[in-house]
N, C-alpha and C positions, 0 to 999 in steps of 0.2 A: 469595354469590358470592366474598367474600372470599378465605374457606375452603377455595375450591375451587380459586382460585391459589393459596394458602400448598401445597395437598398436590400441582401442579405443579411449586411450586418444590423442596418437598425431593425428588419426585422425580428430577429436571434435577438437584441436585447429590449425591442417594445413589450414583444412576451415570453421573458425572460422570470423567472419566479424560484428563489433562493431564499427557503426557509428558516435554512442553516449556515450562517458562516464558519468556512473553515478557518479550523487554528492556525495554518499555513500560510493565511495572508498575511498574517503580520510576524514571520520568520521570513520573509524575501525580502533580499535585496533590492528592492523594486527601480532603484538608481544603476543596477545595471545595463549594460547595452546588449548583451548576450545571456538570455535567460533560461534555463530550463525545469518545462513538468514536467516531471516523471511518475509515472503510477498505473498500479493493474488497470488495465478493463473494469471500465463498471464503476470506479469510485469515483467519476464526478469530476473529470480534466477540463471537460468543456465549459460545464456550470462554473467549475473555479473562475475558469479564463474568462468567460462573460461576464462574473458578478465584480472582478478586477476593473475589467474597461467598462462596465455602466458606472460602476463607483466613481472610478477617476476620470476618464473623460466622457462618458452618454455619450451625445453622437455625434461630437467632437470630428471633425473629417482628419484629425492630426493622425486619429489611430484605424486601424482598419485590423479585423480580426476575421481570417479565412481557414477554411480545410482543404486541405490538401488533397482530401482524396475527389477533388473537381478535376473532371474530366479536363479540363484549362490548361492543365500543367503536365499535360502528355506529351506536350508542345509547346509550352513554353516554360524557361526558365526561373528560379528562383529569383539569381542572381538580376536578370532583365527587371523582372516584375518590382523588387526592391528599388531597381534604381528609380525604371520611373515612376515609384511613387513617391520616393525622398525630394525626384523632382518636382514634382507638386504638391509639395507640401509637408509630405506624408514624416512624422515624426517615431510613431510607434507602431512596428507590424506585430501582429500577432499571427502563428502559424499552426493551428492544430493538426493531429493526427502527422506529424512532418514525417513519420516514417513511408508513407504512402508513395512518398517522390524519392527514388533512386539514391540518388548523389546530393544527398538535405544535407547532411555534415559537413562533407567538404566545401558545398555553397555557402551553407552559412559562415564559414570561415573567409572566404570570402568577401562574402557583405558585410563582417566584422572588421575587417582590414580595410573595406573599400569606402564606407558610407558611415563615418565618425560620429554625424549626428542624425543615425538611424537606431532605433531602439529595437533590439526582435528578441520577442518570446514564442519559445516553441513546445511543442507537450507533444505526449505518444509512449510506447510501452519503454519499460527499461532493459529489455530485449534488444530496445533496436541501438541503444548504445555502442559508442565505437571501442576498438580495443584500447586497453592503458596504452597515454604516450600520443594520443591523437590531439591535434590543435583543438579541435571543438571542446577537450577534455579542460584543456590546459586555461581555454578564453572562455568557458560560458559556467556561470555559477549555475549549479544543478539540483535538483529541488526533490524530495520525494514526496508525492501526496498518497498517505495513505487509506484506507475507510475510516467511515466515523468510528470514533473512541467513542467507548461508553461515557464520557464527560459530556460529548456533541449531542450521542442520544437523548442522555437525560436532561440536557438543555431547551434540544428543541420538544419533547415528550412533556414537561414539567412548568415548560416557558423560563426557566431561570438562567443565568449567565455566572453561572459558577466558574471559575478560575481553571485553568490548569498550573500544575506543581510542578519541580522538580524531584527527584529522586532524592537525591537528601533530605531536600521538607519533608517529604513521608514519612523516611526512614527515621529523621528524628523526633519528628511532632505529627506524627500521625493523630493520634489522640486528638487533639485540638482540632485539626482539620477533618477530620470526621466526623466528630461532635457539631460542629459546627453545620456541616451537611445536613445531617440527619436530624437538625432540629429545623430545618425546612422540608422536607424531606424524608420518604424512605427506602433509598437506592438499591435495596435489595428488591423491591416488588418490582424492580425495572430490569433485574440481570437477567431471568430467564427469556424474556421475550427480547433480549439482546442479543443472546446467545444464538437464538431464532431465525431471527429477521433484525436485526442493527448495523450490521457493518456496511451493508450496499444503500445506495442512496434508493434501490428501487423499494426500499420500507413506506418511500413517501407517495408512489404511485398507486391507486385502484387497481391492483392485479395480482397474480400468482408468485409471489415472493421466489420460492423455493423453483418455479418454473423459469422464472428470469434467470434465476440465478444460474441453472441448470446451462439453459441457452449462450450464459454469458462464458461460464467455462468449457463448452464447445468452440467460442470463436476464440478464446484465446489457446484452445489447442491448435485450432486449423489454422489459423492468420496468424498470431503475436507469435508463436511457436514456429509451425510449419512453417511460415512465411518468410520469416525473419531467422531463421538457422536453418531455413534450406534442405527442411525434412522434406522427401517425396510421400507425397498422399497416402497411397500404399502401405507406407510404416504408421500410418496415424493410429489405426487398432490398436501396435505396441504400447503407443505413449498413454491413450485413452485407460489400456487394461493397467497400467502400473502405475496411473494415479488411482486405479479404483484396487487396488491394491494396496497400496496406502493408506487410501483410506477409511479402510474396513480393518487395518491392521493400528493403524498412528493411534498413538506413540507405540514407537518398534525400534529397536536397535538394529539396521540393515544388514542383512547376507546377502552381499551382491551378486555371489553364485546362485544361490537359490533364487534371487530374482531372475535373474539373465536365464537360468532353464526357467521358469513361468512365462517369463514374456517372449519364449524363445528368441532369444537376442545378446551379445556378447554382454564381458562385463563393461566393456570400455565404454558401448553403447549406454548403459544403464546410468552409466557414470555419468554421462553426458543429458542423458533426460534428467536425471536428478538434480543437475543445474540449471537446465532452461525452465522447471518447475518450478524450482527456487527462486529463479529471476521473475518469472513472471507473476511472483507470488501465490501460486497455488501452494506450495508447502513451504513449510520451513528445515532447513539445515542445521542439525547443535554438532557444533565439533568441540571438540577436548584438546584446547588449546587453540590457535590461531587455526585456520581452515588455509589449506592448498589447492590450486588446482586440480593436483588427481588424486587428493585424500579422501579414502573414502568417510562419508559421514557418521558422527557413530551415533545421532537419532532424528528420527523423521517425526516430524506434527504435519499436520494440515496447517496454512495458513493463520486462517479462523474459525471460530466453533460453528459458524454460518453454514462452511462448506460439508462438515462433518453430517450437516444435515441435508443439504442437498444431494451430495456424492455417496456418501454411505447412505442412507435412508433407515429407517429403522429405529428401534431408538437407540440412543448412544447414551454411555455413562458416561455420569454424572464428574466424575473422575476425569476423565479424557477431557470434558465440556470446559472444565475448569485450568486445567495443562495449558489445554491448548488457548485460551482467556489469556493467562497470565503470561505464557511467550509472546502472543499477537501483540499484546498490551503496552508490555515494556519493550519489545523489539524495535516501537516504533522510531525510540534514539540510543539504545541501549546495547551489547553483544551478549547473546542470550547462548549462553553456553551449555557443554555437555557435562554432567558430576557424578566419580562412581559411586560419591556416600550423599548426596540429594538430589534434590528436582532437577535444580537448576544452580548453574553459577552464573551471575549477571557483571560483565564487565570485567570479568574475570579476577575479581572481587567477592561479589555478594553473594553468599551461598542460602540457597530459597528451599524450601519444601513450601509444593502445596497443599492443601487441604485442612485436617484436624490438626491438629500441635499436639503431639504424645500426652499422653497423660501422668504415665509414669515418667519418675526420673530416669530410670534406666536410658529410655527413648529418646531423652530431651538433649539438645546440644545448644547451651547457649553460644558459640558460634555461628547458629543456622536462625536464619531468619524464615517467619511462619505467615506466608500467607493463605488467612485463613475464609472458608466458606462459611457461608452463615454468618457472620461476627456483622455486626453493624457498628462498634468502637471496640477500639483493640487497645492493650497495654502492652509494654517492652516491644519486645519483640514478634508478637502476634500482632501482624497488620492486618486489620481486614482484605482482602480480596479484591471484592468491587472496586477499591479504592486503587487501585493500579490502573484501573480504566480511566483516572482524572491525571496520569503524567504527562507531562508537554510531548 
């Protein structure tokens, strides 16, 4: 059987086709022994993980890269399979989808303990994470991959290899680094068709954008969700109705009572979907101050401006398209908080408005930082917009 994955894997990387490298490959630890992808549905764990092992070993027999959801491992174990492959050779496993198999966390812990010079990467939703305090937590460096930034888009769209920044470089030399851009370049004529169609890799496929996507957030309702928090089918309507609730509403400040009678469903319930959404990335959570477990949230976005068009349909303002841009944006290393006097508070520091910058003094707060639409080079405090899509 071995055999018969090694001529899987060289298949998966003979014709294997990665147009886009992610930023994420060079943030990993790669010299670990215990590694993990993390990330929604749809963004590209497998492509990561293939375009990893053709880079560094092709088809090298040291490493072997399998999924999990093979019939194989209904019957047999992780731990078995690992050993004898280390016995023969075997240096680096890779393991997709591992939520598939049962007892992956505990095995892997395991085969971390057991096989010292066994290397294992493993990928699947961040659902299926174990509670704080679990060894898997404590022994495997954890990785989020999230969709393309508008940096990736405009890379592979433009062919250039633009940088990503820090949050500080922005904030203090914005100017420069945007000037700099836009004299290759001009990143605004790329926002709205990002907003569109950018963040899922299915931009690069011949097909129905908006229908993949649609399809994609069905299986992460019934599988990543259902499957892994141990919702019964029968309640799936609830969950279905209170994202599409969301998201004809987002950005909303939550009445969990009024949701709970909509969805007819308690609040504790509500509570509780409002987190498996969260996790799974279908929306984002802003709390005002540190977030708790049973705290309730005080605003809801959609993940990304992508979903706003699939799940809401219709058109969406221009306003909301941009919100929700600028949380996706920075959230992706950043804590993207809740503010009663602006947008946003980032880090619980940096207080944001988006959109226009007052015009009047009355309105202005040099305090508040402005990012802004339309602007293709900004001065002070008014950063352009787009330009949030280029932070690491």
């Amino acid at each position: 059987m071995m055999q018969a994955f090694f001529k899987t894997h060289k298949y998966l990387l003979d014709h294997l086709s990665v147009p886009i490298r992610r930023g994420l490959m060079d943030q990993v630890n790669w010299n670990s022994r215990l590694i993990g992808i993390v990330g929604a549905r749809g963004v590209g764990k497998t492509s990561f993980l293939l375009d990893y092992v053709s880079t560094v070993f092709g088809n090298d027999k040291s490493c072997l890269y399998i999924n999990l959801n093979n019939l194989y491992f209904s019957d047999r174990t992780i731990i078995s399979f690992a050993d004898e492959f280390q016995k023969t050779g075997g240096k680096t496993l890779v393991l997709d989808q591992v939520f598939k198999y049962p007892e992956w966390a505990s095995e892997l812990v395991i085969c971390y303990d057991s096989f010292p010079d066994l290397q294992i990467i493993f990928s699947g939703s961040p659902l299926m994470l174990p509670e704080d305090g679990h060894d898997l937590l404590i022994k495997a460096d954890i990785y989020s991959l999230e969709g393309f930034s508008f940096r990736e888009y405009i890379n592979h769209k433009s062919e250039n290899k633009f940088p990503a920044f820090k949050l500080n470089e922005i904030l203090t030399d914005h100017t420069r680094i945007a000037t700099d851009i836009v004299d290759s370049i001009k990143p605004l004529a790329y926002y709205n068709d990002y907003l569109h169609h950018g963040y899922y890799p299915f931009f690069l496929e011949k097909s129905n954008y908006l229908e993949n996507l649609l399809k994609n957030i069905n299986l992460v309702l019934e599988i990543d969700i259902s499957y892994l928090q141990q919702i019964e089918l029968k309640y799936l309507p609830k969950l279905r109705k209170l994202l599409y609730i969301i998201a004809c509403s987002a950005p909303f400040q939550p009445n969990v009572s009024r949701l709970s009678q909509e969805v007819e469903t308690s609040r504790a319930t509500i509570i509780n979907y409002l987190k498996y959404l969260n996790q799974a990335r279908l929306i984002n959570l802003l709390y005002e101050g540190q977030s708790e477990p049973l705290k309730k949230p005080s605003e809801i976005y959609l993940q990304n401006p992508n979903l706003l068009y699939s799940v809401a349909r219709g058109d969406v303002e221009n306003e909301v398209l941009n919100k929700t841009f600028f949380s996706n944006q920075i959230g992706y290393n950043h804590q993207v908080g809740y503010s009663r006097t602006t947008d946003f508070i980032i880090d619980e520091t940096h207080l944001f408005n988006v959109g226009n910058r007052p015009k009047t003094a009355k309105g202005k707060n040099e305090d508040v930082w402005h990012a802004c639409n339309m602007l293709e080079v900004g001065h002070g405090k008014d950063v352009p917009l787009w330009l949030f899509g280029f932070l690491e």
